[in-house]
C-alpha positions in Angstrom: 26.7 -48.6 28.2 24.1 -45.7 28.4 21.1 -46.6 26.0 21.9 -43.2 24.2 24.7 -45.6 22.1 22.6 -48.1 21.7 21.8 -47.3 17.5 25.3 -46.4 17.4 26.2 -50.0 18.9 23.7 -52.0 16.5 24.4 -50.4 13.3 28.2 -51.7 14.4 26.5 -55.2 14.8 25.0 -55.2 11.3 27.4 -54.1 9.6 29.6 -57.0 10.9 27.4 -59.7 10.7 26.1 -58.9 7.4 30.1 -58.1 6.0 30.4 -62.1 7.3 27.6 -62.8 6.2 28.9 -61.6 2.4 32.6 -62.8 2.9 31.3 -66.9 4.6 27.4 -66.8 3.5 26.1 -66.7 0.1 25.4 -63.0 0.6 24.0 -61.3 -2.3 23.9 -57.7 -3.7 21.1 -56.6 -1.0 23.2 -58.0 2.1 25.9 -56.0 0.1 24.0 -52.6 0.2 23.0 -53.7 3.9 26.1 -53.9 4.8 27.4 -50.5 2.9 24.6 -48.8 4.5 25.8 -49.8 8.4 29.3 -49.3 8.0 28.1 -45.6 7.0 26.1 -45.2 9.8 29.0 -47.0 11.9 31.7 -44.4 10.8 29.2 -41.6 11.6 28.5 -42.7 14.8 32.5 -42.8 15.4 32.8 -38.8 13.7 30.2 -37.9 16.3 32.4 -39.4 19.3 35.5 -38.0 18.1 34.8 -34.0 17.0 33.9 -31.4 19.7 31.8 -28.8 18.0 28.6 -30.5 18.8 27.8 -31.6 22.1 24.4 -33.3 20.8 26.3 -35.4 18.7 29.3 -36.3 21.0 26.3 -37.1 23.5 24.0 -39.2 21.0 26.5 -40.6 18.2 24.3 -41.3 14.9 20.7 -40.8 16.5 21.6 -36.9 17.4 21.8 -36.4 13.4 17.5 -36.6 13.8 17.4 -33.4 15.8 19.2 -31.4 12.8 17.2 -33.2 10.3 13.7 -32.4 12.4 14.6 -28.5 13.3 15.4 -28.6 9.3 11.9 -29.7 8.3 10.3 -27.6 11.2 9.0 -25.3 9.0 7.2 -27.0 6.4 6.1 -29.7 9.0 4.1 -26.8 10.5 3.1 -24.9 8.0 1.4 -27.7 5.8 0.5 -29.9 9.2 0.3 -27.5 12.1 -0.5 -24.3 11.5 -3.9 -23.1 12.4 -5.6 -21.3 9.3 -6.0 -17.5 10.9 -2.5 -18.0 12.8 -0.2 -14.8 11.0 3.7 -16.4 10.7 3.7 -13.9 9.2 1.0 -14.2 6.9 -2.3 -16.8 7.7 -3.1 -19.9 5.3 -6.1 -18.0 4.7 -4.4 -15.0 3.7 -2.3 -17.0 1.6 -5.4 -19.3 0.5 -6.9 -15.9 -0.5 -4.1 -14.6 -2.6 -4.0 -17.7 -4.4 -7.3 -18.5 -5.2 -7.9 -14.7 -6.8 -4.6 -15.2 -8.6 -5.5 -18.2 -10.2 -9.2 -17.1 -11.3 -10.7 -19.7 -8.9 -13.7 -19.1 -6.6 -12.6 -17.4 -3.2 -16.1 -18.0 -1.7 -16.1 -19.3 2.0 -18.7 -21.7 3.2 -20.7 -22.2 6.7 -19.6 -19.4 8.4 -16.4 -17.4 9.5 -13.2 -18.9 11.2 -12.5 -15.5 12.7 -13.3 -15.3 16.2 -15.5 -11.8 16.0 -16.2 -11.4 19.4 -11.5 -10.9 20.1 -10.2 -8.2 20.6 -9.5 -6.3 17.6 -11.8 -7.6 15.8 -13.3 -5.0 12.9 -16.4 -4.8 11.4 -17.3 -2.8 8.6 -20.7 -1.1 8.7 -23.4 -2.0 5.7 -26.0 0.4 4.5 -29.8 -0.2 4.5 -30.1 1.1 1.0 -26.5 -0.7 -0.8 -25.9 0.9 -4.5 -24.2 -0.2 -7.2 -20.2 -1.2 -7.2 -17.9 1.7 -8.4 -16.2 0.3 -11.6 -12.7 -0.8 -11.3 -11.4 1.1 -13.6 -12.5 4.5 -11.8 -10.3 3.0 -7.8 -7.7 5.5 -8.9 -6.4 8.5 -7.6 -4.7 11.6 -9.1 -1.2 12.4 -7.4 0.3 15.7 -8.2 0.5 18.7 -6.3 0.7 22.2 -7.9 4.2 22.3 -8.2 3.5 18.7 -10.3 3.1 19.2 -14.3 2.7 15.9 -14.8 0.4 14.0 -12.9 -0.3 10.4 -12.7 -3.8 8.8 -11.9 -2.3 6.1 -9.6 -4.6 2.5 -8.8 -5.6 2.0 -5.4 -4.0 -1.1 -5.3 -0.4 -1.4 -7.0 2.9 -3.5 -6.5 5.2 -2.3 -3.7 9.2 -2.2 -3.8 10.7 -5.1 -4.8 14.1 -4.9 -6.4 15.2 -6.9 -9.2 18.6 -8.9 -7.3 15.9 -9.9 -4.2 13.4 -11.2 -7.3 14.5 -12.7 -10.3 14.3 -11.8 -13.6 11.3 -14.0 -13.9 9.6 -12.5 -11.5 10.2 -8.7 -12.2 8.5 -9.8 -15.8 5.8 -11.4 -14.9 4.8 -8.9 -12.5 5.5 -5.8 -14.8 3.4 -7.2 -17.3 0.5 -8.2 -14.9 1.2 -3.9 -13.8 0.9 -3.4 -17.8 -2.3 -5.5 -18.2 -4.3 -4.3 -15.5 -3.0 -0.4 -15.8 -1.6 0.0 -12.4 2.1 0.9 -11.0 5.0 -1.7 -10.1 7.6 0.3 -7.7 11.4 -1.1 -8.8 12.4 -0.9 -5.5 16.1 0.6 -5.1 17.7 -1.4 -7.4 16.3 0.5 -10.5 15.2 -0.1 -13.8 16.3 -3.2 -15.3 15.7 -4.5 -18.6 13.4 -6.8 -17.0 11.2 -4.3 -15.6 11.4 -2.5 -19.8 10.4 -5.0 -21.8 6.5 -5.4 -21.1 6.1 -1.4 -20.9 4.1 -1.7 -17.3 4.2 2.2 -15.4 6.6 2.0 -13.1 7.4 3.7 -10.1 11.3 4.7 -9.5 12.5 4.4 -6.3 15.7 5.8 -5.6 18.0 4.7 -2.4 20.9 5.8 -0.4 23.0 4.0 -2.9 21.3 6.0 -6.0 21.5 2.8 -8.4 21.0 3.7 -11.7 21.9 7.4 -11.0 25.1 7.6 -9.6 28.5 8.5 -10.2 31.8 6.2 -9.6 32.2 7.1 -6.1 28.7 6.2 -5.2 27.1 10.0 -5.2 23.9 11.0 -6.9 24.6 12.0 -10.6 21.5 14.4 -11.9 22.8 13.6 -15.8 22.0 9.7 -15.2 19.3 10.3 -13.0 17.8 13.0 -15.8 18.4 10.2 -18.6 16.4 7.4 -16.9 13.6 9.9 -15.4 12.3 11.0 -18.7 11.5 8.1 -19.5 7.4 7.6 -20.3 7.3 4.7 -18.9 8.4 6.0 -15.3 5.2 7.5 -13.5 6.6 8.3 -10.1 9.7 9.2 -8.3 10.1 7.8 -4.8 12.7 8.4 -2.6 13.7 5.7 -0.3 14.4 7.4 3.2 13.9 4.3 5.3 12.0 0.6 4.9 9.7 -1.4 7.3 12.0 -4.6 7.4 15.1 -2.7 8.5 14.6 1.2 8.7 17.9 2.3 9.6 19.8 -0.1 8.4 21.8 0.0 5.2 22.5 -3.6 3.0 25.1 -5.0 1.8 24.2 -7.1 -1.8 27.7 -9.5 -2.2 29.8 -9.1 -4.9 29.3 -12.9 -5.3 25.6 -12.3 -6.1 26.6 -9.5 -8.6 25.2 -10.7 -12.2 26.6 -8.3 -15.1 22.8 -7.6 -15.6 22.3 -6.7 -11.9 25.7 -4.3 -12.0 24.2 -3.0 -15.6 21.0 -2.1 -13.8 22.0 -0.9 -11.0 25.3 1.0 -12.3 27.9 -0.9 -10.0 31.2 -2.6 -10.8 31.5 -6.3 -11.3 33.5 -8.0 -8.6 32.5 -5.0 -5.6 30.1 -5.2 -2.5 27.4 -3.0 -3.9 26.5 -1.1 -0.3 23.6 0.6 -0.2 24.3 2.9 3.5 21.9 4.3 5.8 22.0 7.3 5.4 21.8 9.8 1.8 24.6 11.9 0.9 22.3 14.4 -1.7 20.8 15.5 0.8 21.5 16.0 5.2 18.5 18.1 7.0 14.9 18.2 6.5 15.3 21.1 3.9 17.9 19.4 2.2 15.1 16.7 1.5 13.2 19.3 0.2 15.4 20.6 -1.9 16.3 17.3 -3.4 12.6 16.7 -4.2 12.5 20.1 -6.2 15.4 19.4 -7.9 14.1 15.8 -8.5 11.0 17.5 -9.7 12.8 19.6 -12.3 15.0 16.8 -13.7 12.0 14.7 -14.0 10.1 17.2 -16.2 7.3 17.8 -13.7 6.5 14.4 -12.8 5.2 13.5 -9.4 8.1 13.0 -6.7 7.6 11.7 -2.9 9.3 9.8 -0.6 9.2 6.5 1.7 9.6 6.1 5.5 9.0 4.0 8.0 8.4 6.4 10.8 11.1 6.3 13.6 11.7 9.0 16.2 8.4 11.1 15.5 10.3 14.5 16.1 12.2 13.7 12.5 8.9 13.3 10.8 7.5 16.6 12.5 10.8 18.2 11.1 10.3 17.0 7.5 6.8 18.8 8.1 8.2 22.0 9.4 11.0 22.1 6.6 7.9 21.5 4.3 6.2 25.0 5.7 9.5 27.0 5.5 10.4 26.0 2.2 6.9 25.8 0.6 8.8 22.7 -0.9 5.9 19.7 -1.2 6.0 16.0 -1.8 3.3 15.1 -4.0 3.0 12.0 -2.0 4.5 10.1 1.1 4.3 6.5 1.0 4.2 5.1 5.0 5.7 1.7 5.3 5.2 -0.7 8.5 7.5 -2.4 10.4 5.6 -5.6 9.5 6.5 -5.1 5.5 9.3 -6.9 4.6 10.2 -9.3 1.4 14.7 -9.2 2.3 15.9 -10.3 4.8 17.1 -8.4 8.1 18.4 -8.5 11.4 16.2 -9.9 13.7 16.2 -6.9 16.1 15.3 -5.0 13.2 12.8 -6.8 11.8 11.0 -7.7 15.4 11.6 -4.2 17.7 12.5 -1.3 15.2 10.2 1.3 13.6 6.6 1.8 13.8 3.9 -0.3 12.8 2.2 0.8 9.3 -1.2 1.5 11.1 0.0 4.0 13.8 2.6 5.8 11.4 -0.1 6.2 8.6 -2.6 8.1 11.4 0.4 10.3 12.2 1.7 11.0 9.2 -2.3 11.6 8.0 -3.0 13.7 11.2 -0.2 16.1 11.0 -0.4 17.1 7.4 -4.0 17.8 8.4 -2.6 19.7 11.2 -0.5 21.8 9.3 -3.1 22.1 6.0 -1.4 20.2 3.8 -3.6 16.9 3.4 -5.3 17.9 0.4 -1.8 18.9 -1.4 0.4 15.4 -0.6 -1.0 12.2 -1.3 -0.4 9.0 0.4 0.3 5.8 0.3 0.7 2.7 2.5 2.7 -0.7 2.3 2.7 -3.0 5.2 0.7 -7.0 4.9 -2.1 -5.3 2.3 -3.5 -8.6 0.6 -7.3 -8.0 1.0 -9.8 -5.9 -0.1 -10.9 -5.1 3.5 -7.1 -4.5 4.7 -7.4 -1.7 1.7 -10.9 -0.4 3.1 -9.0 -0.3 6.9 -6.1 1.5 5.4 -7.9 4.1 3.5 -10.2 4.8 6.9 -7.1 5.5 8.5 -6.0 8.0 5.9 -4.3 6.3 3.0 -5.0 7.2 -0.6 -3.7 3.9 -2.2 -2.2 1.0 -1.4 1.0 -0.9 -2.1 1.4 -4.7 -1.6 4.8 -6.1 -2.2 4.3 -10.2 -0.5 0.8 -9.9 -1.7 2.2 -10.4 -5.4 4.6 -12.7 -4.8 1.8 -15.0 -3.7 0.1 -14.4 -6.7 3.3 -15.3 -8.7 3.8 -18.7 -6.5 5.5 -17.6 -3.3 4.6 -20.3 -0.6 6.5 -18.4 1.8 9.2 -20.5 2.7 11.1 -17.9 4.0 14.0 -18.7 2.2 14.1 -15.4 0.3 17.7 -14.4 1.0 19.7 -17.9 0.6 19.0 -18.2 -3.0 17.1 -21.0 -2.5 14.0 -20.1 -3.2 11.5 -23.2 -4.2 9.8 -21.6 -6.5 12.0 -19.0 -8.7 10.7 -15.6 -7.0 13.6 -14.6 -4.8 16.8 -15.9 -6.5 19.3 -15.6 -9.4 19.5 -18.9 -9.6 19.0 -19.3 -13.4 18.0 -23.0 -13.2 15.2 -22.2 -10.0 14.3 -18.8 -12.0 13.7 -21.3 -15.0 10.8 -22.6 -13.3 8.4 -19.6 -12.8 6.5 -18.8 -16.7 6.7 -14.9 -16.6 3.4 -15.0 -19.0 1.8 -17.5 -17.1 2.3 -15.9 -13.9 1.4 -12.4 -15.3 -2.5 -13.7 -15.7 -2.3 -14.1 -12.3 -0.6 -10.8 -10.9 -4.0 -9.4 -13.2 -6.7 -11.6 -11.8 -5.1 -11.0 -8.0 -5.3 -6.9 -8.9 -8.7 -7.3 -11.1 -10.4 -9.1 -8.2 -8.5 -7.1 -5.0 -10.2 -4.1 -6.4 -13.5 -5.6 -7.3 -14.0 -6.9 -4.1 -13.5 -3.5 -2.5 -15.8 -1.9 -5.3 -18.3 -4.5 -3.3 -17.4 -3.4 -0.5 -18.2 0.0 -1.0 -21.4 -0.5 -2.8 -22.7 -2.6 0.8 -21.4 0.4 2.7 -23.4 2.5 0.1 -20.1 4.3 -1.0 -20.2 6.3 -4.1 -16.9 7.6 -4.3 -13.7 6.0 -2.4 -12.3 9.2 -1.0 -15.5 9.8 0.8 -14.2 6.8 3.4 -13.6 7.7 6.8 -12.8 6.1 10.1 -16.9 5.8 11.2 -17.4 3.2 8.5 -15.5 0.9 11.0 -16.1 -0.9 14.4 -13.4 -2.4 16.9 -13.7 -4.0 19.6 -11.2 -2.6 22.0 -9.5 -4.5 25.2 -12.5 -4.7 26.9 -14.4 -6.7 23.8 -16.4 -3.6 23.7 -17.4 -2.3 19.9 -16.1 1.4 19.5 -16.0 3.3 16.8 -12.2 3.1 14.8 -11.9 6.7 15.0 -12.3 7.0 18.6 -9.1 4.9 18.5 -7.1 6.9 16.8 -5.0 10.3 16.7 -7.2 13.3 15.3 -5.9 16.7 15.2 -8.1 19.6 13.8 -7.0 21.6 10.2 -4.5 24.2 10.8 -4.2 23.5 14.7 -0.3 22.7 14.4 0.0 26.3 13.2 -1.3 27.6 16.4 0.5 28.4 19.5 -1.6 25.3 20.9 0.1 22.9 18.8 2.2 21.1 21.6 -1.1 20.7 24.0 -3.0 19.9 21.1 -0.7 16.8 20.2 -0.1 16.3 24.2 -4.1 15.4 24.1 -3.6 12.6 21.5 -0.3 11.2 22.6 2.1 11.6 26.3 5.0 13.1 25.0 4.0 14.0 21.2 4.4 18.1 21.9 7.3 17.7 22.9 8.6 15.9 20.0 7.1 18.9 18.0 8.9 21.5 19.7 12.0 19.7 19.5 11.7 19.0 15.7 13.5 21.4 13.5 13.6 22.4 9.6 17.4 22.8 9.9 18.9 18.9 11.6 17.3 15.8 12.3 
């Protein structure tokens, strides 16, 4: 008998002798259970012999259940037991250790030293002045965003809550975090899913973002409706107008949200039938060239009563982007902002291809995005912002070298609300009420206790980086630049950041030199430019 049946075999035993033991012996209500329990494991063993989906099991009857049960607890086994504290799956328990600590108002001073190995690759260092000043208030990290064609601006934080829709959070969550928005004065993007009531009722500004599937502005058969559109826009409470062109978790993908997950308050919110698939596609239907886009944004614009109206990308093929740019210079249309998202954003779930291998990183799509509209003179008319694993004060000071104006942190919050990334986010299981419509789960996350702490983790985010600008002797956050910051490259060799990265001079894309100019930065990149066109993607 191979020693693999062995537990099988003995559970047989015990159950036997202890059934005699019952039936002849005095036996007693704990043989009883004893004996229950091994003519369970007996008749398990048996199931495993006799089905043929699992080889494991046919192989190892009973004991083969204890590799499911250990691949099941995997993930918390390392993350509380395992898991170094700088090791990114996809965020550290330092990052996470950070989050919480700001959130919940307790100290998030380090003693005897770093745990970052400064002396790695990559490793940054931001440079201190002799003579520090004093901290910039928090109240003053904000930033106007409103071009001329803009007649109503919005003085936006430098730190604000990314796109999250209410259907991936719960209700719970959407009100804590709009009121923490409210509290502290700074923006909470809906995410395509729109408005809710949920993201009303504490009167936080809110950014609308608007996706292929044009939830809360659409028509029957799925189209963009300007009435609906106009009726929510005008609303004082909505700041901004995004439109969603493509995510970091899954740019070119489209979702699918069950009709099984459906809530009546979801379909209210979102302006979907009960008992449907609510499919959000790929692709737009408002709008289907580069000039189109603009168009939309100008119409957008004009529904909106002047308010400021962008758009999000995760930057793809790089001769699209160059296209939206040249349908930009034709049309004299402008954003008044662009917000870059990474490939390594990403609350939803998405395939893993996606998530791992598609679109470019947040860091080299901001610097092209921030380059080119230099290129073309039109940095100082859009403004940008950046989403993509922005929890600390020095990710923001990185960000804003490399171009950004503000930044957007969408996991960042859910920490502060009680996320312990379980990574559970689209199985309705969340532990911890965040990601799920699970009332009785929801139940469990206090929207005003919670809200203290989406404050405290904004209130202290920004004061930190008003520190960090007073050692770097900083008066005024748009005066940061790329020199402020050392890496070490391959080599372990400190270099300045900007000698790292893309720079292409004012007005140079306008020249007949634009393809060499971009050749210089990047193999390839001219060529992308002289393929891009205002009129297709």
């Amino acid at each position: 008998m191979p020693a693999r049946f062995i537990p099988w075999i003995l559970s047989i035993l015990i159950a036997i002798l202890s059934g005699l033991y019952c039936i002849v012996g005095p036996g007693g209500h704990h043989v009883w259970l004893l004996c229950a329990i091994f003519v369970g494991f007996s008749i398990v063993g048996f199931m495993d012999l006799m089905q043929s989906h699992h080889a494991i099991l046919r192989n190892y009857p009973l004991i083969g259940h204890l590799r499911f049960f250990f691949e099941f607890i995997r993930p918390e086994i390392r993350q509380y037991f395992l898991e170094s504290d700088n090791e990114e799956i996809p965020f550290s328990r330092a990052q996470r250790a950070l989050v919480y600590q700001r959130a919940k108002g307790a100290s998030d001073k380090r003693p005897f030293g770093t745990l970052v190995d400064v002396y790695k690759p990559s490793a940054e260092i931001l440079l201190q002045r002799g003579n520090p000043i004093s901290p910039p208030s928090v109240e003053s990290l904000r930033v106007r965003v409103g071009g001329a064609q803009c007649t109503q601006p919005y003085f936006i934080s430098l730190f604000n809550i990314s796109a999250m829709s209410f259907g991936a959070l719960s209700a719970n969550a959407i009100m804590a975090l709009n009121r923490g928005a409210q509290k502290g004065g700074f923006a909470h993007d809906t995410g395509e899913g729109s408005v809710s009531v949920y993201h009303r009722k504490y009167g936080g500004d809110l950014i609308w973002e608007i996706g292929s599937g044009y939830f809360g502005c659409r028509n029957s058969s799925g189209q963009f409706d300007p009435e609906r559109f106009k009726a929510t826009a005008l609303d004082p409470q909505i700041k901004m107008i995004e439109i969603k062109l493509s995510q970091g978790a899954k740019p070119g993908h489209g979702g699918v949200l069950p009709a099984s997950k459906i809530t009546p308050e979801i379909a209210q919110a979102r302006g979907v039938p009960m008992g449907e698939d609510c499919v959000s596609p790929a692709n737009h239907s408002a709008f289907h060239t580069p000039k189109e886009l603009c168009l939309f944004i100008q119409e957008l614009r004009q529904l909106s009563n002047g308010k400021p109206v962008g758009f999000k990308l995760c930057i793809g093929n790089i001769a699209d982007w160059f296209a939206i740019v040249k349908a930009m210079l034709e049309t004299k249309i402008y954003p008044d902002f662009i917000v870059v998202d990474g490939s390594e954003g990403g609350t939803g779930a998405a395939p893993v291809e996606f998530v791992d291998n598609i679109g470019m990183p947040m860091r080299d799509g901001l610097r092209l995005v921030h380059s080119s509209l230099i290129g073309v003179g039109l940095r100082d008319q859009i403004r940008i912002g950046v989403a993509g694993k922005i929890v600390s004060a020095f990710d923001m000071m990185r960000a804003l070298a490399i171009g950004a104006d503000w930044c957007n942190s969408a996991r960042g919050f859910m920490f502060a609300i009680g996320c312990i990334q379980s990574r559970s986010c689209h199985t309705d299981h969340c532990p911890t009420g965040v990601a799920t419509q699970d009332r009785l789960r929801q139940g469990a996350l206090n929207p005003m206790d919670k809200s203290e702490r989406v404050y405290r983790f904004h209130h202290e985010t920004l004061f930190a980086f008003a520190e960090m600008c007073a050692a770097a002797g900083i008066r005024d956050h748009e005066a940061i630049t790329e020199d402020l910051i050392l890496r070490r490259d391959t080599q372990t060799k400190l270099t300045p950041l900007g000698d790292q990265l893309m720079k292409i001079p004012v007005g140079a894309l306008l020249t007949a030199q634009a393809e060499q100019i971009l050749d210089s930065q990047m193999h390839g990149l001219g060529k992308q430019w002289s393929l891009a066109q205002a009129s297709a993607w």
